[in-house]
N, C-alpha and C positions, 0 to 999 in steps of 0.2 A: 594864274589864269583860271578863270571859275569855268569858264564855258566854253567846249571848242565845235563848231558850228559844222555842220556838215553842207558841203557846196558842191551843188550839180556842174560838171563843169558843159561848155557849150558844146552845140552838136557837131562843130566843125573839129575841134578835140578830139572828141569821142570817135568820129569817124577814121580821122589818121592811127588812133592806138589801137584801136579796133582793128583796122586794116592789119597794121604791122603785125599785130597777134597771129592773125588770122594767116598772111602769107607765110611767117615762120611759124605757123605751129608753138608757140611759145606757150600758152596753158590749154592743160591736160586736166580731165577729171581725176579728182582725186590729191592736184598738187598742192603741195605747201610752198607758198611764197615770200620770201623775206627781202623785204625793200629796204635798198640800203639808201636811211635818210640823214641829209646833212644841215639839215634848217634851212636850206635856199630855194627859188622861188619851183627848181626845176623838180626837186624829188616830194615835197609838198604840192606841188599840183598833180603829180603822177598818181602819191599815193588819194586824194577825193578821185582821179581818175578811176581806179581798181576798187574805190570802195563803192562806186557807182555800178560800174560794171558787174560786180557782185551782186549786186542787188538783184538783175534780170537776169544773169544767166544761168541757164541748167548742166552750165559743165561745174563742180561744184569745186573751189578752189578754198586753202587759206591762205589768210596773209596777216602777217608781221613784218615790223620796223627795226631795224639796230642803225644806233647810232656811234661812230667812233670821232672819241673825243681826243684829238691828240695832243690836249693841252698845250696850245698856243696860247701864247697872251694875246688879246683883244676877239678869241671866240668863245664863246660860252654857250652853246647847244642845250646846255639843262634845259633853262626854263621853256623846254619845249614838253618835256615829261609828264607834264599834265595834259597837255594839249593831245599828243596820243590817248593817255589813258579815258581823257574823255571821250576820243573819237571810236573809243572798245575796239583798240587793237592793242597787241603784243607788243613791247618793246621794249628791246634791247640794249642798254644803255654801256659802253665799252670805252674804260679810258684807259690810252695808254701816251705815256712820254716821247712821239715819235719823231718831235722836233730836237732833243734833249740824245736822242738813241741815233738821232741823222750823226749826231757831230764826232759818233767814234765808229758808224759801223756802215754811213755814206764812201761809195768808192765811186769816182769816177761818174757820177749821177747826177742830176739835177734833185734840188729837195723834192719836187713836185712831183718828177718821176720813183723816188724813191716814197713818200708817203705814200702815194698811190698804193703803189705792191708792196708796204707795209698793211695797208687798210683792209685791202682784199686778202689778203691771208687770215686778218684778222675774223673779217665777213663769214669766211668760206668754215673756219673752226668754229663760228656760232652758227650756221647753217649745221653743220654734222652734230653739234653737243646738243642744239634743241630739236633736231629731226625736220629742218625744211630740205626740202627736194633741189628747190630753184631760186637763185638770187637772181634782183631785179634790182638793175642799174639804170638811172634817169640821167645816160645823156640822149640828147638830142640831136637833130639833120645839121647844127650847125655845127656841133663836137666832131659829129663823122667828117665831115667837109675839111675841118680845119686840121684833123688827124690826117687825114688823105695829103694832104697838101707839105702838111711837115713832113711825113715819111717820102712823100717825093721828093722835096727841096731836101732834104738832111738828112735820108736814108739809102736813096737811092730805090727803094722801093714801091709798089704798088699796094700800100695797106693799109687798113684800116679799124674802129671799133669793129667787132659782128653784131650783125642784132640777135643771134643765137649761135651757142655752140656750151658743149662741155668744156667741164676743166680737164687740164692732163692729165690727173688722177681719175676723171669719168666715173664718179660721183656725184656730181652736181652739173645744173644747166643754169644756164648765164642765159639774162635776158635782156633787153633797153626797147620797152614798147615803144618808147619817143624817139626811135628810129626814122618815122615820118613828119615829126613835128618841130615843127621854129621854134629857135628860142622865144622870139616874140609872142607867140603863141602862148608859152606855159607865162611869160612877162605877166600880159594884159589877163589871164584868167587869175594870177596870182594876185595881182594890184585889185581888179573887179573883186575877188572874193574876200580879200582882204585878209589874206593865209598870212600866219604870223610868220614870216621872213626871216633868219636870223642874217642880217646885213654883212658882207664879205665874210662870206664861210671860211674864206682862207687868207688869214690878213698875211700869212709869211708868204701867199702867191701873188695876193692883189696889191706887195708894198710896192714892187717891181717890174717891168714890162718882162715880159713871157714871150715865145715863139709863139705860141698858142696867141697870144696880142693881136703878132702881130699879123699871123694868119687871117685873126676875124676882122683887123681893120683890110687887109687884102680884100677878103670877099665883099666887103661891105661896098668897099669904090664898087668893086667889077659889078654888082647888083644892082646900084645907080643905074650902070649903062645898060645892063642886059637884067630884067625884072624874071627870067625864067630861068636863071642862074643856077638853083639848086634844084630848080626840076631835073635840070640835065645834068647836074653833079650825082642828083641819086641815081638816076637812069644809070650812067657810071659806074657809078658801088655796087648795084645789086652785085654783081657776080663778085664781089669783094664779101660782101656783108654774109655770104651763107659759104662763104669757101672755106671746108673743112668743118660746117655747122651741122647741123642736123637733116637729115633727109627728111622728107614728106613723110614718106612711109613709117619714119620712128611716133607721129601722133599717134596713130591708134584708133580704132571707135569710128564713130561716125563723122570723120573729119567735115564734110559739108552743111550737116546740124552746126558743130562749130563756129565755120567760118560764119555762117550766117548769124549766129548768135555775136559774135564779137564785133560785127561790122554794123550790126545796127546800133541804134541810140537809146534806146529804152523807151521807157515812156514819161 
């Protein structure tokens, strides 16, 4: 890859990440941010989101990339290694066998849920050895939606992603600005900007139907019939999305400088 192009993304974008920042409080002057990317269309349009946003704002942030490779056969995340280095950011490049480690140290798990919180551990131990503050994870309104709906149907509970909150250890803040945003949304700015994709991130998830599946063909009928579907499903979450997350009062500074800076679009 010679050239990795920098893509404004659109104002309608910008405005939902914007927002989402802005109502939790998610960056802070002075934070280091390391966004955990997997080559799919969601954490590659997050990161031109942040690298846009950077551009105008006066809250003064870093950020960095890690990527965890956990050696599946049919994904290959490297040849994205340029592609950062040309966009002059950080990145962290992390391989580990976690397909190969499911099959003596998996109990009672799904692989998907056990990569997961193999990944993040991993995330969270390059956040503390290179000194970022805050990991930033790209899911999106339709992952919360479809999390809410399993933990109902097969939990029995009320839960969900948060779009902020520390780890147990309370060292680190956890963030997901596409809290607000459709997958279709990060789809069509990914396909328009022509962001190098790496095609099914997780071929040992996408060989098979998932609950998470079958969740998003769920919602997808119910939005046929009702187009305000996840307006009212986020209305819902909020008080899921910051329960046990960070209070107001933990930003700091001039929080309404802030929000105002994050919720507009630049220039």
């Amino acid at each position: 890859m010679s050239r990795a192009r920098y893509a404004k993304p659109p104002k309608s974008l910008l405005r939902k990440v914007g927002r989402a920042i802005a109502d939790f409080h998610m960056i802070r002057e002075g934070d280091r941010l390391l966004l955990g990317v997997s080559g799919g269309k969601d954490s590659l349009s997050l990161l031109q989101i942040l690298l846009h946003l950077r551009t105008y704002a006066p809250v003064r942030f870093d950020l960095g990339v890690a990527t965890v490779d956990p050696q599946i056969e049919g994904f290959d995340p490297s040849p994205l290694v340029d592609y950062y280095r040309h966009l002059g950011v950080d990145h962290h490049f992390l391989r580990q066998p976690i397909l190969e480690e499911a099959k003596s140290h998996m109990r009672g798990d799904s692989f998907c849920a056990y990569c997961a919180r193999m990944k993040r551990g991993i995330l969270y131990t390059t956040c503390r050895k290179a000194g970022y503050n805050v990991l930033v994870l790209a899911q999106h309104l339709d992952d919360l939606a479809e999390s809410l709906l399993m933990s109902i149907f097969h939990g029995g509970q009320l839960r969900t992603m948060k779009a902020h909150y520390r780890n147990d250890a309370g060292d680190l803040r956890i963030i997901r600005p596409l809290a607000y945003v459709r997958e279709r949304q990060t789809a069509a700015f990914a396909a328009a900007a022509d962001l190098p994709v790496v095609p099914d991130s997780c071929p040992a998830c996408f060989g098979a139907p998932t609950r998470r599946q079958h969740m998003k063909q769920l919602l997808a009928r119910e939005e046929r019939e009702n187009p305000h579907l996840f307006a009212n499903l986020l209305h819902a979450m909020r008080p899921l999305l910051v329960e046990g997350g960070i209070p107001a009062e933990e930003a700091g500074g001039d929080q309404g400088s802030i929000n105002s800076t994050f919720t507009s679009t630049g220039s």
